[in-house]
C-alpha positions in Angstrom: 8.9 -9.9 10.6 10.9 -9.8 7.5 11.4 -6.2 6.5 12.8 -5.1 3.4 15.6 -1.9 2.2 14.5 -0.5 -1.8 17.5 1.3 -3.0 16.4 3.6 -5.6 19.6 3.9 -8.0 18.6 4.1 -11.5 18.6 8.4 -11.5 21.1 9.8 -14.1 22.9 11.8 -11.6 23.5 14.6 -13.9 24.4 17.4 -11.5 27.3 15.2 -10.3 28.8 14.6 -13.8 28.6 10.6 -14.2 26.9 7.3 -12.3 27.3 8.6 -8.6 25.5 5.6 -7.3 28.8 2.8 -8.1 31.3 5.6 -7.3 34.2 3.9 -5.6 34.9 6.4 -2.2 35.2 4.4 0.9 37.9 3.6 2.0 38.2 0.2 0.6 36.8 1.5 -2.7 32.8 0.5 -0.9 30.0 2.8 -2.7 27.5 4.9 -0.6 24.7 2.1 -0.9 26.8 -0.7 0.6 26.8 1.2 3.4 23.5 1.3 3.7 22.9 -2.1 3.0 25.6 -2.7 5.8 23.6 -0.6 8.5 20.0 -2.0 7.2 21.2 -5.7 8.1 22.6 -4.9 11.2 19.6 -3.5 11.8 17.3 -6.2 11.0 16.3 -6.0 7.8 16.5 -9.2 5.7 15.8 -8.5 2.3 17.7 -5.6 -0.2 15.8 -4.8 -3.7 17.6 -2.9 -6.4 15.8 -0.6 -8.3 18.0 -0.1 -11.5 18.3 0.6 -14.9 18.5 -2.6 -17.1 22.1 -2.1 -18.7 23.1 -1.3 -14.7 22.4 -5.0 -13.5 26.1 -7.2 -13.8 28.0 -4.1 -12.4 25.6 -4.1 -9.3 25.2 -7.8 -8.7 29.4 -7.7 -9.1 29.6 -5.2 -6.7 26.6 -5.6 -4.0 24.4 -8.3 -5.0 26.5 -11.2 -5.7 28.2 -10.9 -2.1 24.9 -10.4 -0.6 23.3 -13.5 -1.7 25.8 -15.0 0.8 25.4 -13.2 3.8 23.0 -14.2 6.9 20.5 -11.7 7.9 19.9 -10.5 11.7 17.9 -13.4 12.4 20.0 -15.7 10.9 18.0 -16.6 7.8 19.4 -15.9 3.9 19.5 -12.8 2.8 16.8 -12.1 0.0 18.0 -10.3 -2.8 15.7 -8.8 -5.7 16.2 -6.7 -9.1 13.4 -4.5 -10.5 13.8 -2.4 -13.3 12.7 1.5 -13.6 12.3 2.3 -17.8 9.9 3.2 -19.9 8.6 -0.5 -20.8 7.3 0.0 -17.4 4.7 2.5 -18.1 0.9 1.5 -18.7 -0.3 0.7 -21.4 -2.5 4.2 -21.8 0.3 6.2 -22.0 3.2 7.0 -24.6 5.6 9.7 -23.3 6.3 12.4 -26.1 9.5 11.3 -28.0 12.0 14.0 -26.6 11.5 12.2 -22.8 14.7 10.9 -21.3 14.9 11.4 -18.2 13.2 8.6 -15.8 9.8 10.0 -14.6 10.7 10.0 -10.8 10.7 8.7 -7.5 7.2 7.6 -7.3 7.7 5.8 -10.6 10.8 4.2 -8.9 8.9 2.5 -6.3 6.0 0.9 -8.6 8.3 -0.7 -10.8 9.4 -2.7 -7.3 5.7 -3.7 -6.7 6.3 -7.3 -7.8 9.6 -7.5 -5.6 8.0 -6.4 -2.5 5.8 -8.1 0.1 6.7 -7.2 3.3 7.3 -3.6 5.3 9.7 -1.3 3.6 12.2 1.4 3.9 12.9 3.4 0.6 16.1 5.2 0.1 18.5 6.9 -2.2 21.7 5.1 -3.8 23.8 8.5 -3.1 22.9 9.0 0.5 24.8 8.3 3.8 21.5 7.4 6.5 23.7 6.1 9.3 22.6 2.9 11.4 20.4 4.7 13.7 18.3 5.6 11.2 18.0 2.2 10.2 17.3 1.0 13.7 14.7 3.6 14.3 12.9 2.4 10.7 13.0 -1.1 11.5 11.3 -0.5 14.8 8.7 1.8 13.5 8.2 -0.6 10.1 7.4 -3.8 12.6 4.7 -2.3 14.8 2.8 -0.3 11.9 -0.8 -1.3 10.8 -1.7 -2.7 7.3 -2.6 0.3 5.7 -2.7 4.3 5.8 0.2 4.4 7.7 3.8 5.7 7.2 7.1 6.7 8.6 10.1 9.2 7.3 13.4 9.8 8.8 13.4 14.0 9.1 17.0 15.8 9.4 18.2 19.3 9.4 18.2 21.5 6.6 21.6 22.8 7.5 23.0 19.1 7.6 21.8 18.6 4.2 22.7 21.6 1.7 25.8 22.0 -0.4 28.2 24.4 -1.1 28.5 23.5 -4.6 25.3 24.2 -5.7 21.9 24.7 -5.3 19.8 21.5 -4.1 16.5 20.4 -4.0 14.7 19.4 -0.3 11.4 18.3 0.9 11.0 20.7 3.5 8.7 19.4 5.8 6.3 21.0 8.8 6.1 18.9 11.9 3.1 18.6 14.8 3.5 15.8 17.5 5.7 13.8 15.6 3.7 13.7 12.7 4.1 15.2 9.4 2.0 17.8 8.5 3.4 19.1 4.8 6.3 19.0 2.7 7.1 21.4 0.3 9.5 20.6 -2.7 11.9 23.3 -2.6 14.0 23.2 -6.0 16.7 25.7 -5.5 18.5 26.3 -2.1 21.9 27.5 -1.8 24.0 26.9 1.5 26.7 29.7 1.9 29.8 30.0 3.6 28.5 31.7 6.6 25.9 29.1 7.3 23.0 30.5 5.9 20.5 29.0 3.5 18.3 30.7 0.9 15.6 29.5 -1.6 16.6 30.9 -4.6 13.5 30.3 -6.8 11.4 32.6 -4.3 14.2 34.7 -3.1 13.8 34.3 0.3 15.8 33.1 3.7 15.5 29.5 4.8 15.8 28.0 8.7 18.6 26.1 9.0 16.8 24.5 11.7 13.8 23.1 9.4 13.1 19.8 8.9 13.4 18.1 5.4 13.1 14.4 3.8 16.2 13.2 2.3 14.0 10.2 1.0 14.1 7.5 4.1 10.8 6.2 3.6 8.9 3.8 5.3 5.9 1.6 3.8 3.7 -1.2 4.3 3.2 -3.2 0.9 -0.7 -1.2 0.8 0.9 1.8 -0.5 1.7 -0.2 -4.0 -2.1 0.2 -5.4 -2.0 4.2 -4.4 1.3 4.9 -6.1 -0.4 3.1 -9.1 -3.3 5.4 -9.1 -1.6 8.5 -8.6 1.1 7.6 -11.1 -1.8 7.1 -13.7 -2.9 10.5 -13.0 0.5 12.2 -12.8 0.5 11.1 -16.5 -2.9 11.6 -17.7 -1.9 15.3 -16.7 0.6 17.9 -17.3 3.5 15.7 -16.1 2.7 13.8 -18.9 3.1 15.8 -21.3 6.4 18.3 -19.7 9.3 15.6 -20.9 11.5 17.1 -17.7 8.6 16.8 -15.6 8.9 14.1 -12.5 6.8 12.5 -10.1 7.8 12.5 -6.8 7.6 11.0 -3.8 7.7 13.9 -1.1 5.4 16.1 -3.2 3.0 12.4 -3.7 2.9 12.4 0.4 2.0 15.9 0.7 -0.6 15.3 -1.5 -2.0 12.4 0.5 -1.4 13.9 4.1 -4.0 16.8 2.3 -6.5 14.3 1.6 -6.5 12.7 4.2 -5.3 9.2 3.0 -1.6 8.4 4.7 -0.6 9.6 8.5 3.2 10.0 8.6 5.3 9.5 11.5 8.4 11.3 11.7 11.4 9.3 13.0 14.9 11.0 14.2 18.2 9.9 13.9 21.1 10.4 15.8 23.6 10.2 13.4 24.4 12.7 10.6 23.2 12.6 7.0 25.5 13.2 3.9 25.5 12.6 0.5 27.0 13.5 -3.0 25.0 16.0 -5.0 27.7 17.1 -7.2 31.1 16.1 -8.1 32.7 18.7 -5.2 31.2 16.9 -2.7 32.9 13.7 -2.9 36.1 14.9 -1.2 34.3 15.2 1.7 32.0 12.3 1.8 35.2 10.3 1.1 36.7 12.1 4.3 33.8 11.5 6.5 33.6 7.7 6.0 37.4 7.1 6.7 36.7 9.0 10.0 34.1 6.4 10.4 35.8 3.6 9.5 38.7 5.0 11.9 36.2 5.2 14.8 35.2 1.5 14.7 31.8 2.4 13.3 33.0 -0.4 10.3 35.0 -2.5 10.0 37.9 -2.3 7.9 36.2 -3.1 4.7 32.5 -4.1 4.4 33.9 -6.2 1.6 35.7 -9.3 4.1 
């Protein structure tokens, strides 16, 4: 079964100070998402879609998608490569955003402007995350034996894995029965300090470092396209619509359907550790981790040869 990976990367990244997603830092000047194209394929996946900003298109086909066109997937066939575009030509036709909006309206948003380019099971990421292979292993599995519809999967990791001492971040902290998700919270402001401890800063309160959150490894069948539509269309026929900061989101989009009743979400572990670049601080040490990677035989030398 061919199974696809939807790289969100058309989000300003304005907390890290410029375009985070094509930010040269392994070792052989590789960005984060060619590493997760890397591990996807290995994986079994057969098929990468780009979700981008139009004026971002010939500096990712010259650095990913060019290359990729070339490669072989796991079971030997080409490997499919797709572009879909996340602005505001995108938005139905009921709906003009008040004239101060700039910002792109959000995760959920993201992933309906990829409805065309996507057929098949998927896993959804974030251009600035590290997953790890095992994560994309433990996806692939779960993506091939799911049924049609109502169904889902999410890669959980730990809080304290995920939080950065540059800053506050924002995590889908998520409650877990069984192996299945049972909520995720959106939690805007959460501050990791030297000593290891974690607070949420909006509500003043302490946070387990223990707790489960969604860093945005998603997994789909193609049925979830017509309920991101609908929910979309009534993000914006409410107060989202008219806040021009406001964004719809994923995490807060599954919480919403795990209430009514209308997804069942499995969540998936992974062995292997996430890390990613929320602001500019962090990149010193993402850059360190993947050499030590690259050193360990994880990768190869360049994912470029």
């Amino acid at each position: 079964m061919k199974v696809s990976l939807v790289i969100m990367a058309a989000g300003l990244g304005s907390r890290y100070g410029g375009s985070k997603q094509v930010d040269g830092i392994g070792p052989g000047g590789e960005i984060l998402m060619e590493y997760s194209i890397h591990d996807a394929l290995r994986a079994g996946f057969g098929k990468v879609v780009f979700i981008i900003k139009p004026e971002m298109e010939a500096l990712v086909r010259r650095l990913c998608g060019d290359r990729l066109e070339g490669q072989a997937a796991g079971d030997g066939s080409p490997v499919e490569v797709a572009y879909a575009f996340q602005d505001f030509s995108s938005l139905p036709a009921f709906y003009t955003p008040p004239p101060e909006r700039t910002k792109p309206f959000g995760t959920v948003h993201a992933l309906l402007c990829a409805a065309e380019a996507v057929r098949e099971p998927c896993c959804v990421i974030n251009a600035d995350d590290y997953y790890g292979i095992d994560a994309y292993r433990t996806m692939y599995e779960e993506l091939t034996g799911l049924p049609a519809a109502g169904k889902a999967a999410m890669v959980g990791y730990l809080l304290k894995n995920t939080a950065s001492l540059h800053g506050t971040v924002s995590r889908g902290i998520c409650t877990v029965e069984g192996g299945r998700l049972r909520s995720v919270r959106e939690t805007k402001k959460i501050q990791l300090y030297p000593d290891g401890t974690l607070r949420d800063l909006a509500a003043d309160r302490p946070l387990d470092p223990e707790s489960t959150v969604s860093m945005n490894c998603w997994g789909f069948m193609p049925s979830i396209f017509p309920v991101l539509e609908n929910y979309f269309a009534r993000f914006l026929r409410g107060e989202g619509g008219r806040d021009p900061r406001s964004e719809c989101l994923l995490p807060i989009m599954v919480d919403d359907l795990l209430r009514t009743g209308e997804l069942e979400v499995s969540v998936l572990r992974s062995a292997d550790k996430w890390f990613g670049m929320t602001y500019r601080e962090d990149r010193e040490t993402v850059a360190e981790e993947l050499q030590r990677l690259h050193r360990a035989g994880v990768y190869p030398q360049s994912l470029r040869e």
